[in-house]
Residue, then its C-alpha position, 0 to 999 in steps of 0.5 A: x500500500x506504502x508502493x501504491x501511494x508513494x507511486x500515486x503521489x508522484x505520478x498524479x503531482x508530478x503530471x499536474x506539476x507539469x501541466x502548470x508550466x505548460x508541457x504537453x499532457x503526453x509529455x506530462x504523463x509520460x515523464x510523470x509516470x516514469x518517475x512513478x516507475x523509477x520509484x518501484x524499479x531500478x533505473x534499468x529496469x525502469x527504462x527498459x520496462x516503459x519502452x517495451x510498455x510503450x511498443x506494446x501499447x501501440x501494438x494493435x491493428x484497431x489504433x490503425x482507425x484513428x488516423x484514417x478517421x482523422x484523415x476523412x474527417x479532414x477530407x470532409x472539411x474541405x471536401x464540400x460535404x458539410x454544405x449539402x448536409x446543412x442543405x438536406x438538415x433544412x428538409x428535416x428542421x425546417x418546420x421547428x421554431x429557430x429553423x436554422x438554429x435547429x438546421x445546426x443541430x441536425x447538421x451537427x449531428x449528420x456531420x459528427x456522425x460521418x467525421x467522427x470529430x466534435x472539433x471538425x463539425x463545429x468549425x464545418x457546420x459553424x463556419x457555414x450557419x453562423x453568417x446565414x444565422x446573423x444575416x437573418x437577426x439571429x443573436x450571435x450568442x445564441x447560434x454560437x451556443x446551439x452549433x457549440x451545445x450539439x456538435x459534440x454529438x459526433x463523439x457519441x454517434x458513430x463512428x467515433x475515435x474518442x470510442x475506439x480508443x476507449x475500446x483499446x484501453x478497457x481491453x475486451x470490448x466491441x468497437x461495433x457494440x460501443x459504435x451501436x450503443x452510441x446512437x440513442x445517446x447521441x441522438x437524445x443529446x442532439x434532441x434535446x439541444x434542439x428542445x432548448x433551442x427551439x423554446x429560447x428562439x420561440x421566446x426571441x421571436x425567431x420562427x420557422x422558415x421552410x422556403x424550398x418546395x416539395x420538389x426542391x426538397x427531393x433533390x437536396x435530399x438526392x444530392x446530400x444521398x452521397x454523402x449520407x451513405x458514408x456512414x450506411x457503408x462504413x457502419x453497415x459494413x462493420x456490423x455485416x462483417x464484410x470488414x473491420x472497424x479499422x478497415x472501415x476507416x480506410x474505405x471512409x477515406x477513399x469514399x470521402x476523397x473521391x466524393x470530394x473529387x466528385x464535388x470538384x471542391x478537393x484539388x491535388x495540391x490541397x492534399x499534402x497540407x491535409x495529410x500533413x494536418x493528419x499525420x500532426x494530429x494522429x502523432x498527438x493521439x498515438x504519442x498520447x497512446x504510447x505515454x499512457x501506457x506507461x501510466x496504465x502499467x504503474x497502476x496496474x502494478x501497484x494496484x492503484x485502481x484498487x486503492x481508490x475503489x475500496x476509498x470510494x466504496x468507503x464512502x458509501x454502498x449505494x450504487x447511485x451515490x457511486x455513479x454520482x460521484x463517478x461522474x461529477x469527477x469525470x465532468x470536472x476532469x472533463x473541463x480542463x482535460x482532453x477526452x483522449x487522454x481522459x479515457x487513458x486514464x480514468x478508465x482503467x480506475x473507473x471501470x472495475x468499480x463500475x464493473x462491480x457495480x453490475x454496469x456493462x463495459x459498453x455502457x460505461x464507455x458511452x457514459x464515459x465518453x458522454x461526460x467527457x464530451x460535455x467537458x468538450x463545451x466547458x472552459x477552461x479547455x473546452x476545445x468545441x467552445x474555443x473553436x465554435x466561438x473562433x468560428x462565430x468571430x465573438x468572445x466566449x463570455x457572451x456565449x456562456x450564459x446563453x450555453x447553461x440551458x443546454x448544459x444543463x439539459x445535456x445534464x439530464x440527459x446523462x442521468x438517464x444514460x448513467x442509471x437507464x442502461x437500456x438507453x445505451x445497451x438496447x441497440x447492440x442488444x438487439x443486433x446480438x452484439x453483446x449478451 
């Protein structure tokens, strides 16, 4: 026990030493977790031990998804799918009270679903709505909120790195059943945001507009058709067993490209400074991967994890007080740390309590990654905030007030997916992917 606290303590302290004098949270696990390690074994074995647990941690074919994803969620970007989603998402959305507001949300979550990336349809789908929003008297604090408050969306419809990488560390889990449980609490995530939005733009007076004929409306649903059908191909063909999740990353990205082809809005010489962008961002993850793994290892080894359930399960022997607990942590570790390596990190604390507690790895993963993709919202990190304010061109300040309506529904939505498991495990259920 002395190991296991004197390791904590300088892996935990010496992480968060290093985050407030601005190192890189990769650097600052890996180094930290080192130390952590030097304290158990000697130097020697120290070195030698966190080299090979990194090689190890990097060794399996499902990490091969995240960059491909990446990848097609920057061909997305700027291949012109974006607009003829938002095109489609009229036909959808048109009807309801703040129609482009709610336009945005739909949007979000068809692009989310297809880029798998909250950060990616913020910027795409905020980059387009936010001028036509303002040109039509809308507040600029509200549609800031409303793309920001629903495009974390994609994290949890599939597919999604944030959810494979999640099915990496907890070992023997289904990418397909995390892909499949994902969906109602996403799309209840989504509809809810469009709930607020639709009462806040009743009271601002801004009304539904629904300006193109039935005969417009089929053909921006024929012409969004392509691009739709990404996700009935890579999602369709991982549950048929026709290929694997990873595989399905690679075929995401030669569809996506050649549909950008297709659109004339994707040229040759635009593609190094997107596999650039890529291979930048893929680096970050993986790296962040390989330094966790260290990390993973010292808990693992002085049983760490254990350590902090028999505390927590001091506390109290109420599963809902428990799962309470669990997740007021994650969503304060949400606002100030990134999803990826949140999941490197709390998941192996985190689930065996839950595990003991009755609770499927599957639907601990979407609970997981659903507090986790609310922290995506929340400053002082809030990535999805940053960048949907960027886009919108106004200071996070003004955004912030009209934003707590929608967290706090988001909120409630959470509840309902942490003791309704139902709501996460019906899907995959139904399909027999999990018992």
């Amino acid at each position: 026990m002395d190991i296991a606290l004197t390791a904590a303590l300088i892996m935990f302290s010496g992480a968060v030493l290093l985050l407030i004098i601005g190192a890189p949270i990769s650097i600052s696990i890996g180094i930290s977790s080192f130390a952590a390690m030097m304290s158990i074994l000697p130097a020697n074995g120290a070195m030698v031990t966190s080299a090979q647990r990194m090689f190890v941690g990097l060794d399996s074919f499902a990490l091969l998804a995240i960059p491909f994803f990446i990848l097609a969620g920057n061909i997305m970007n700027n291949g012109g799918i974006a607009i003829r989603l938002i095109n489609c998402s009229k036909i959808i959305s048109g009807f309801f009270p703040g129609s482009l507001a709610q336009t945005n949300v739909v949007s979000n979550m068809m692009f989310g679903s297809i880029s798998g990336s909250g950060v990616a349809s913020a910027a795409a789908v905020g980059g387009i709505m936010a001028p036509i929003q303002k040109k039509e008297g809308y507040d600029p604090a509200f549609s800031t909120a409303v793309n920001i408050a629903s495009a974390p969306t994609g994290m949890l419809i599939p597919p999604s790195n944030t959810l494979i990488v999640y099915a990496t560390v907890a070992g023997s889990v289904s990418i397909s059943a995390l892909f499949m449980a994902g969906y109602i609490p996403g799309l209840l995530w989504g509809m809810s945001v469009m709930l607020v939005a639709g009462i806040m733009a009743k009271r601002r007076g801004y009304v539904a507009k629904h300006s193109m004929s039935f005969r417009e409306s089929i053909n921006v649903f024929i012409a969004a058709i392509p691009s739709l059908s990404l996700i009935v191909v890579v999602i369709g063909g991982i549950l048929g067993g026709i290929f694997t999740a990873t595989e399905a990353s690679a075929i995401a990205v030669v569809y996506s490209l050649l549909l950008s082809f297709c659109y004339r809005t994707i040229k040759l010489k635009m593609l190094p400074e997107i596999f650039l962008s890529t291979a930048k961002m893929s680096a970050i993850v993986i790296f962040m991967l390989a330094a966790s793994s260290i990390m993973s290892w010292v808990m693992a080894f002085t049983q760490i994890p254990n350590m902090i359930a028999d505390q927590l399960l001091s506390l109290t022997d109420s599963p809902i007080i428990i799962l309470l607990i669990i997740n007021l942590i994650l969503l304060l570790v949400g606002t100030f740390m990134d999803p990826t390596p949140a999941v490197l990190i709390f998941t192996p604390i985190f689930l065996p309590i839950c595990m003991n507690l009755g609770m499927d790895p599957v639907q601990f993963g979407i609970l997981l990654v659903f507090n986790l993709s609310l922290g995506t919202i929340t400053p002082p990190v809030g990535p999805i905030l940053f960048t949907g304010c960027k886009v919108s061109g106004i200071a996070i300040d003004s955004v912030i007030k009209t934003l707590l309506p929608f967290f706090l529904v988001i909120a409630g939505v959470l509840m309902l997916v942490t003791y309704v498991p139902e709501i996460s495990m019906t899907v995959p259920q139904a399909m027999g992917l999990v018992k």
